[in-house]
BALOBA-1460 file (C-alpha; in Angstrom, 3 decimals):
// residues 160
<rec num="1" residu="x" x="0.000" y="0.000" z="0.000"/>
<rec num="2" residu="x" x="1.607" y="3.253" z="-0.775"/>
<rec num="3" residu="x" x="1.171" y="6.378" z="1.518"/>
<rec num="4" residu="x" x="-0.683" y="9.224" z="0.812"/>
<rec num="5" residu="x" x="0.842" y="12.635" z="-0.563"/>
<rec num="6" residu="x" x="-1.183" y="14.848" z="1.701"/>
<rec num="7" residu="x" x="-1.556" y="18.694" z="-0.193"/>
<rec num="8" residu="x" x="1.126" y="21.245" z="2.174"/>
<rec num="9" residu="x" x="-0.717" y="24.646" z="3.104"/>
<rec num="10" residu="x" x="0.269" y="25.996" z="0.332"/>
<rec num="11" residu="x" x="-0.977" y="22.979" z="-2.701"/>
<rec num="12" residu="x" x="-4.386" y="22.992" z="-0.527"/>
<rec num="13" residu="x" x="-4.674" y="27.070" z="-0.689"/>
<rec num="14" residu="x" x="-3.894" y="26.561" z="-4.618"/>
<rec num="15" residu="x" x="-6.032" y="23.649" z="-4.969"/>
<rec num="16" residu="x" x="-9.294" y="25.568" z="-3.128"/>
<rec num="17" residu="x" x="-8.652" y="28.508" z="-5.698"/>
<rec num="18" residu="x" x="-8.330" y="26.485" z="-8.663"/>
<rec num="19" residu="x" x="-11.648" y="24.634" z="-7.900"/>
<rec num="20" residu="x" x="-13.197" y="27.903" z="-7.195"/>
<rec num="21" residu="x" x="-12.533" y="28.908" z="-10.958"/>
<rec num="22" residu="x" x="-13.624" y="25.476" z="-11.909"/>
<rec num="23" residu="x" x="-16.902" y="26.036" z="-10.669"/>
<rec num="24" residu="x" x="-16.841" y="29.643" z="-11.216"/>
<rec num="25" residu="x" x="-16.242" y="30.569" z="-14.462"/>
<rec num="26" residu="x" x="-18.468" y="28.591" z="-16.359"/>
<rec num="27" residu="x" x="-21.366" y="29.583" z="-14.530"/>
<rec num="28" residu="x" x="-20.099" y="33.338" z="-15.449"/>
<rec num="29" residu="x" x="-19.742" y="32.524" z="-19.075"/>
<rec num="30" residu="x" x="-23.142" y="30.586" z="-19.364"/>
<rec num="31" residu="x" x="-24.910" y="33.950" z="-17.748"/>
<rec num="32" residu="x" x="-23.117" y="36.327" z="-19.806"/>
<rec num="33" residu="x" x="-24.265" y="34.021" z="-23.130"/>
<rec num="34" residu="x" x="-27.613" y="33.273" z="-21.955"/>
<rec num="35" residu="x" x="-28.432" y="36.745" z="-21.106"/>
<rec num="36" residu="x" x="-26.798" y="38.521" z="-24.243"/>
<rec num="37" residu="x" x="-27.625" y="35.887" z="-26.866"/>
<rec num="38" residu="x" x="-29.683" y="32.635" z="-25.102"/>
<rec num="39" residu="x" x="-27.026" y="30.116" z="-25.599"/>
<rec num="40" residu="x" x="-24.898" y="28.383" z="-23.198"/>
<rec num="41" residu="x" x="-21.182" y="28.342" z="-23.200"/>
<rec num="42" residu="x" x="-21.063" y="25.012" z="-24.861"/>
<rec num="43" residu="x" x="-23.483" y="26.179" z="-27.549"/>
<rec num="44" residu="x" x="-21.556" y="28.476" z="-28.420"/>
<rec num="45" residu="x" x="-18.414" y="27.259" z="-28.539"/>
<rec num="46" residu="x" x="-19.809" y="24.360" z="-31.158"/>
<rec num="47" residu="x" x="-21.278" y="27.273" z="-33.377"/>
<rec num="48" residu="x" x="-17.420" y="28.844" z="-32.629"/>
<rec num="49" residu="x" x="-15.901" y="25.387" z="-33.561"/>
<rec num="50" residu="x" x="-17.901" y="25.186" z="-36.819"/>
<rec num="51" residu="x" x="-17.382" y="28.675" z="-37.547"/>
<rec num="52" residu="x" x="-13.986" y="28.024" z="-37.555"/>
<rec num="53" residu="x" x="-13.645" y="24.989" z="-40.146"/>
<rec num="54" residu="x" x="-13.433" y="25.169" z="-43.823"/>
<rec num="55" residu="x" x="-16.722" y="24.997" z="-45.210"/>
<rec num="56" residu="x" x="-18.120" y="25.250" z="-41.490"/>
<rec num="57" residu="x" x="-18.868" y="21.590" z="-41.720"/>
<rec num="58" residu="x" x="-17.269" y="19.098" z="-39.649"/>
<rec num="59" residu="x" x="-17.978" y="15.722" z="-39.096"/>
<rec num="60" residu="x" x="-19.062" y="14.960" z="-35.541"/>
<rec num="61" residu="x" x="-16.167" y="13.145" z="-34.087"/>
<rec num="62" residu="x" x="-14.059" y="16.185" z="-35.352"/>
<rec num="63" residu="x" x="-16.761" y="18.686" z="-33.588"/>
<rec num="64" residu="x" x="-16.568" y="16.571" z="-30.540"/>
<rec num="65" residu="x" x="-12.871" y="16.676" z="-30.267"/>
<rec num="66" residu="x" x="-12.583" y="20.717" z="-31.118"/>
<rec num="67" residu="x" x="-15.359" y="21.582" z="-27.806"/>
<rec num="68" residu="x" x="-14.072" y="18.599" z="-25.624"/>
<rec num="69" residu="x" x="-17.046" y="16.450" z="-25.418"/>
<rec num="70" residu="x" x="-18.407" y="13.309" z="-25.729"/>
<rec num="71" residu="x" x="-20.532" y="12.208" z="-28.791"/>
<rec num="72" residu="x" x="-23.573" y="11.991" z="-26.246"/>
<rec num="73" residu="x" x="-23.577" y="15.625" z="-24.927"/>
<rec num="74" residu="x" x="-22.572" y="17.037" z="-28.340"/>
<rec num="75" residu="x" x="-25.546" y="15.186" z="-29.890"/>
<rec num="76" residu="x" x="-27.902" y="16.806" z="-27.348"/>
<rec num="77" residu="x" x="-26.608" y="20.178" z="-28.318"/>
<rec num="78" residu="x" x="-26.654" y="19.857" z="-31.992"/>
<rec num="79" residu="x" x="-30.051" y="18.193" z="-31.496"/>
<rec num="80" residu="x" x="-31.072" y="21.934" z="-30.028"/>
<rec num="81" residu="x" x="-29.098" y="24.055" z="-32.445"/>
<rec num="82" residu="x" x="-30.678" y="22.368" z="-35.288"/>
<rec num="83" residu="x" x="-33.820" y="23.275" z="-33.741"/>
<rec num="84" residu="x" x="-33.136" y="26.434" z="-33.581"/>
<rec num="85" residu="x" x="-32.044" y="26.191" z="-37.410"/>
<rec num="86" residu="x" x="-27.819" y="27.331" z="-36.478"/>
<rec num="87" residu="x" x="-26.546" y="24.140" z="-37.734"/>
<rec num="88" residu="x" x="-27.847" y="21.487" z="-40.072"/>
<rec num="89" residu="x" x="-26.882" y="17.496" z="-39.922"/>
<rec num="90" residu="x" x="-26.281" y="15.592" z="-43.385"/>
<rec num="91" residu="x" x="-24.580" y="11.934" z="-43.947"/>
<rec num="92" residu="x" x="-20.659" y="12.500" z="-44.392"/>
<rec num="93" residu="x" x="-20.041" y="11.933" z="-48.214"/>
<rec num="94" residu="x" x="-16.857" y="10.146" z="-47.642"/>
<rec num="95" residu="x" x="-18.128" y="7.695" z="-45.021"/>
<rec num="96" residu="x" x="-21.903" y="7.070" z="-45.338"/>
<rec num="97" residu="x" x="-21.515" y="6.040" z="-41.340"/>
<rec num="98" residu="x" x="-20.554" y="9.177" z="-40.617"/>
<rec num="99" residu="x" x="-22.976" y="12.478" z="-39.891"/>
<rec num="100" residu="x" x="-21.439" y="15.915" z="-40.747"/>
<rec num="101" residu="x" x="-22.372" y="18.900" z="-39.193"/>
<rec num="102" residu="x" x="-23.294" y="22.502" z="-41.461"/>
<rec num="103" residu="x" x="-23.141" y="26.068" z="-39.435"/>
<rec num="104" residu="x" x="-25.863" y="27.390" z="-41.272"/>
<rec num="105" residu="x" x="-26.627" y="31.024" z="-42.267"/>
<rec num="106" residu="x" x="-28.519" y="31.580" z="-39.181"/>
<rec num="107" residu="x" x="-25.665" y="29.798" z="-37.032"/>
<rec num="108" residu="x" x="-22.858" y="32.167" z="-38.779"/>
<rec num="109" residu="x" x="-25.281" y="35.300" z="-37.734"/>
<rec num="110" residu="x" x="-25.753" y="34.129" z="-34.105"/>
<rec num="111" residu="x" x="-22.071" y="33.221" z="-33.367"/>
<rec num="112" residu="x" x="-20.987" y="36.999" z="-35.361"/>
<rec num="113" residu="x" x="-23.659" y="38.318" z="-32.514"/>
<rec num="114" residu="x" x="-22.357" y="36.576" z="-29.749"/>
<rec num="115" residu="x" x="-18.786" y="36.703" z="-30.055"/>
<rec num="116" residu="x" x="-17.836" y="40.609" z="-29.003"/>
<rec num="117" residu="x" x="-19.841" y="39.522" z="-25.675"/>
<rec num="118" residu="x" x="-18.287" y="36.363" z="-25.342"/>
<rec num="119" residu="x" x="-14.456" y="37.699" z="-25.774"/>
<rec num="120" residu="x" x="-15.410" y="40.545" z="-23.650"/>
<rec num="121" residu="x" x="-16.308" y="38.113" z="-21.034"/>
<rec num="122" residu="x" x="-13.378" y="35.969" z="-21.177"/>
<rec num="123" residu="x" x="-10.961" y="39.323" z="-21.327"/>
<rec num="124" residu="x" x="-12.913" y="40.492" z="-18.116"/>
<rec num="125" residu="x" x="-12.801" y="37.318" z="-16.195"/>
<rec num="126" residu="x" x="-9.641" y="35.578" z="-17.060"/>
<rec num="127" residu="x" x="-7.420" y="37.376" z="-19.397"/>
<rec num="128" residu="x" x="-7.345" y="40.960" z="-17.945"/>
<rec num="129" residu="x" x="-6.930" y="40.247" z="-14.232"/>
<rec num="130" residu="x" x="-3.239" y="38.622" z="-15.712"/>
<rec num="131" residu="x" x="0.025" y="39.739" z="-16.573"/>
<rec num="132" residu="x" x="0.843" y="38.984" z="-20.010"/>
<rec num="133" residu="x" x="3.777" y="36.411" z="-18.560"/>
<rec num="134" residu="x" x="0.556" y="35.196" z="-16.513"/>
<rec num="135" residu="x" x="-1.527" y="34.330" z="-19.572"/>
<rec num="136" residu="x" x="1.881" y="32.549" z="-20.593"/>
<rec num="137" residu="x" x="2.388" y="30.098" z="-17.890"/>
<rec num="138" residu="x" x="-1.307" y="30.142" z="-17.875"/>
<rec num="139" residu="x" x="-1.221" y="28.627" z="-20.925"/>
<rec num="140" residu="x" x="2.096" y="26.260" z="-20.031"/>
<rec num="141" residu="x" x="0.222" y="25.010" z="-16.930"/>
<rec num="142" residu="x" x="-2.945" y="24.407" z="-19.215"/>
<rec num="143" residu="x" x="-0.435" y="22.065" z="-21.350"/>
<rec num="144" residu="x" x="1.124" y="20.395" z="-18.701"/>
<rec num="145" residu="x" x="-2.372" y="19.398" z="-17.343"/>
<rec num="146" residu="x" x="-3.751" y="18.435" z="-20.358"/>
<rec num="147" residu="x" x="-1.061" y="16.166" z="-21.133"/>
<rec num="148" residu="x" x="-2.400" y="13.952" z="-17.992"/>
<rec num="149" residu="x" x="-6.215" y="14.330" z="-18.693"/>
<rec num="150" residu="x" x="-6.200" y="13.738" z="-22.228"/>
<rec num="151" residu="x" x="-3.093" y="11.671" z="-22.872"/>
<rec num="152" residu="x" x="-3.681" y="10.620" z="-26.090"/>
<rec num="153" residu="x" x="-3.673" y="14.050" z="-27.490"/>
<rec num="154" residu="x" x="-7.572" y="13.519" z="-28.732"/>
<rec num="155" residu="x" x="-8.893" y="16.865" z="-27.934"/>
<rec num="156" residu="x" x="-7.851" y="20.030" z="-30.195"/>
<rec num="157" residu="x" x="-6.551" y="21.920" z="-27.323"/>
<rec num="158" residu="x" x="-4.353" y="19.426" z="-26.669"/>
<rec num="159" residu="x" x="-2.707" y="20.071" z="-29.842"/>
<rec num="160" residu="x" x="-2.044" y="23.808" z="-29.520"/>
């Protein structure tokens, strides 16, 4: 049996902030998204995802890995986006197993709306209260834990 690691003062004081911001800030972002535009954080950030491919079409497992998700919970959200007519689902022509996903004219508009909120958000919470050597190890720590919770490199922020 191996002993435990207990956190010193100082690990627990950083641990109790870091959860705080865990729990925090995307509770902050969903208000700031609902209220301005009525989408959530993850909504938006799959319109952003899309927005960003060529073609704004991915297929889902690619849309999955650029938000983080599982196939499960991004199939819930698409199911409501394409409801509200932002994105639009079609069998992947290269692999008939496959389902691509289309950011539709109406999906372009809404994330174009939402995004000066959104980045004023994330400068207001995160971004601004750091040092630009802050947003730098920021970043480095960001790495370093990724490389542990998603060690085979399968999520898109794990490749920046």
């Amino acid at each position: 049996m191996t002993e435990t690691r207990w956190l010193s003062a100082d690990e627990r004081t950083t641990w109790v902030r870091f959860t705080a911001v865990l729990e925090l800030l995307p509770a902050a972002l969903d208000l700031q998204l609902v209220t301005d535009e009525d989408l959530t954080h993850f909504e938006y950030f799959t319109l952003a995802m899309l927005s960003e491919a060529p073609g704004r079409i991915l297929r889902t497992s690619a849309l999955a890995a650029r938000t983080n998700a599982s196939l499960p919970r991004l199939s819930r959200v698409i199911s409501r986006l394409e409801s509200a007519g932002f994105v639009a689902r079609s069998l992947c022509p290269e692999d008939r197993r496959a389902t691509n996903v289309t950011l539709t004219e109406a999906g372009w508009a809404k994330v174009v709306a939402a995004a000066p909120g959104h980045v004023g958000a994330v400068r207001g919470f995160v971004l601004d209260a750091l040092t630009a050597e802050q947003v730098a190890q920021l970043s480095a720590i960001s790495a370093a834990m990724l490389k542990r919770l998603d060690p085979d490199g399968r999520m898109l922020a794990s490749e920046a």
